[in-house]
N, C-alpha and C positions, 0 to 999 in steps of 0.2 A: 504493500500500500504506500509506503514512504517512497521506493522509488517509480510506482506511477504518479504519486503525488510529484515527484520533482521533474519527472518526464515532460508534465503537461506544463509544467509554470516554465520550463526549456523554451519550449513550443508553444504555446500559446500565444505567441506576439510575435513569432516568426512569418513572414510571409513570401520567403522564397521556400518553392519547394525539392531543391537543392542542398538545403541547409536543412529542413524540417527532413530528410532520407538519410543526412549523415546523422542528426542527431538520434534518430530511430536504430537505424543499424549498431550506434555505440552503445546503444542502452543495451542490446541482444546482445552485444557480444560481451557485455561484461554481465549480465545478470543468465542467457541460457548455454551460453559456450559452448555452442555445437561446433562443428568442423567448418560450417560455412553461413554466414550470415547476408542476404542480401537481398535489395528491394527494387521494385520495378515498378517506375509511374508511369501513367498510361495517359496522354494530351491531344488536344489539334497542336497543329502546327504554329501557331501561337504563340503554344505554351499554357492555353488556357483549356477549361473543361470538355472534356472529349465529348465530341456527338456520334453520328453513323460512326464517321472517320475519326481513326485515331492514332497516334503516333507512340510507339514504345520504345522508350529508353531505359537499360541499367541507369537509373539514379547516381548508384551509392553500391560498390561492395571491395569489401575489404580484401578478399579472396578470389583466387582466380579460380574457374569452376568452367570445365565446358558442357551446362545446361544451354539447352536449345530453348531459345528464346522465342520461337514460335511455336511451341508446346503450350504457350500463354494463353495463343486465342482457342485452343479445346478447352481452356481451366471455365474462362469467358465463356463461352458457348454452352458450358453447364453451371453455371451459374446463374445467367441469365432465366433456364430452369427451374433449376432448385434454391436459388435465391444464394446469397455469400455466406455458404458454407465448406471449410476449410476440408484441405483433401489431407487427409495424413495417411500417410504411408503403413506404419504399423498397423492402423486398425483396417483400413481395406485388405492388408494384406491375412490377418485372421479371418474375417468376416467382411465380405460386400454390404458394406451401413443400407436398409432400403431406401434409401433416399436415391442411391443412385443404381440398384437397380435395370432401370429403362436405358441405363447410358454404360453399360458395363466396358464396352467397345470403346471410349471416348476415353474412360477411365483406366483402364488397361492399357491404352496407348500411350498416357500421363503416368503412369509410376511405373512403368516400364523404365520411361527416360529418367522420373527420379530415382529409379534403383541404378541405372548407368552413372547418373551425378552424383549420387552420393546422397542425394536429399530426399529430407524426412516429414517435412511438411509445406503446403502455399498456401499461404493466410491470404483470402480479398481484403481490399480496402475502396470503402465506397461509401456515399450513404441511399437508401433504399434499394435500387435494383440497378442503381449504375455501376458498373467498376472504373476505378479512378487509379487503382493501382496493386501490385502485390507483393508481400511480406516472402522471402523467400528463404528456409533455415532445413541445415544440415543437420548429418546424424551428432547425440549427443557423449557424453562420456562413456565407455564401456557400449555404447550403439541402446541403451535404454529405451525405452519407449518417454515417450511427453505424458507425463502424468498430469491428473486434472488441475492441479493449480497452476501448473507450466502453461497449459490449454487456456485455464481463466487468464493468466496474467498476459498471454498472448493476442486473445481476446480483446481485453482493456487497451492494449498498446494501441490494438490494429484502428479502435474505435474512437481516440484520441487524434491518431495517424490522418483517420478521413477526417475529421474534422478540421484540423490545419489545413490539410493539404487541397479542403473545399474553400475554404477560408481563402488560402493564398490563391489560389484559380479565380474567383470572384475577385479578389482586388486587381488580377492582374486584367481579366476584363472588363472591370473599370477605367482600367489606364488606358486598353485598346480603344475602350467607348473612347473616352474624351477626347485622347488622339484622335480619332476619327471625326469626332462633333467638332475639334478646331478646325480640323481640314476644309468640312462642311461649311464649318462658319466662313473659313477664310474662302472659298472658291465663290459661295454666297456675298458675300463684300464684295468681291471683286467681279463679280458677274451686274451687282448693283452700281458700279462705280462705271462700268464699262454702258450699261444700259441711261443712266448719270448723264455721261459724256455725250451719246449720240442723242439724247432727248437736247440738252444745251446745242449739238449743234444745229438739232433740225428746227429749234429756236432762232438763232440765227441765220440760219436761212431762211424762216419765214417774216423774220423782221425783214433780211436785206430786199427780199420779192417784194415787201410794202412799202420800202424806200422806193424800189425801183417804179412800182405800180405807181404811186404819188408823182415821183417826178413825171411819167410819162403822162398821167392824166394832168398835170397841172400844165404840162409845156404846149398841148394844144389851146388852151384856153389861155 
């Protein structure tokens, strides 16, 4: 409890989420000391909340690892399902959890790879049915299983994690907005100033036609 309490006061006022993946992956690596710690945010191109399209980067890992980083979108693709819920290794590997059941193929093709990598569990990170990103952690001391307060405190982390990492995405398309509403405004001014200028000159030319018209009607008379 004290070290998610000082996780979130880390993070809480951070809004890169650059810095909010290093400080996450530090916290794992000193409090569950598996073999590999490492986290994957999911964006547009931006840099901001992912939509259809989205962009995946390693964040943040401290450890070299060759996990296949497109094994991601199968994690996605059941998720999006079964809502974010964490694939662990050890327990599909006893028992197929029935939640995934219907998707045994998708899942079998997913711990396949993390029994090649090494890794023991992919925590989502999102909040309601989006994924915004994923927690990625190796085997641990002796290859143990994650026991349920490992599971809750991983939990807590990952729900903390979405919240930052929602947080820093909204401010950063704040910034896109307003960058954008200057542009708007600026093209808007100067679309005014240009519309401005031809009204002032067709001013002038209907004064000078009046000049002109005056003098011609006054010179016959």
């Amino acid at each position: 409890n004290e070290i998610i309490t000082e996780f979130n006061n880390q993070i809480s006022t951070v809004l890169d989420f650059k810095i909010i993946s290093e400080i996450t992956v530090s916290t794992l690596t000193k409090t569950i000391r598996s073999t590999y710690e490492g986290m994957v945010v999911l964006h547009n191109q931006t840099g901001t909340l992912p939509g259809k399209d989205y962009h995946t980067e390693f964040i943040y890992s401290k450890q070299e690892n060759n996990f296949n980083v497109n094994i991601i979108y199968e994690c996605i693709d059941i998720w999006r399902i079964v809502g974010r819920v964490p694939i662990i290794l050890d327990e599909i590997q006893i028992e197929m959890p029935v939640i995934f059941k219907n998707l045994e193929d998708k899942i079998n093709k997913i711990t396949d790879e993390m029994l090649k990598s090494g890794l023991k569990l992919i925590q989502p990170l999102g909040q309601s049915s989006q994924i915004i990103g994923i927690i990625i952690l190796g085997k641990k001391e002796a290859d143990s299983p994650y026991n349920s307060i490992e599971k809750k405190f991983i939990n807590s982390i990952a729900d903390l994690v979405s919240l930052s990492l929602t947080r820093a995405f909204l401010y950063k398309e704040v910034q896109e907005f307003n960058l954008t509403l200057q542009e708007k405004i600026k093209q808007a001014t100067l679309q005014i100033q240009t519309q401005n200028e031809k009204l002032q000159e067709t001013l002038r030319f209907e004064r000078d036609m009046l000049d002109i018209l005056g003098h011609e009607l006054r010179t016959p008379l």
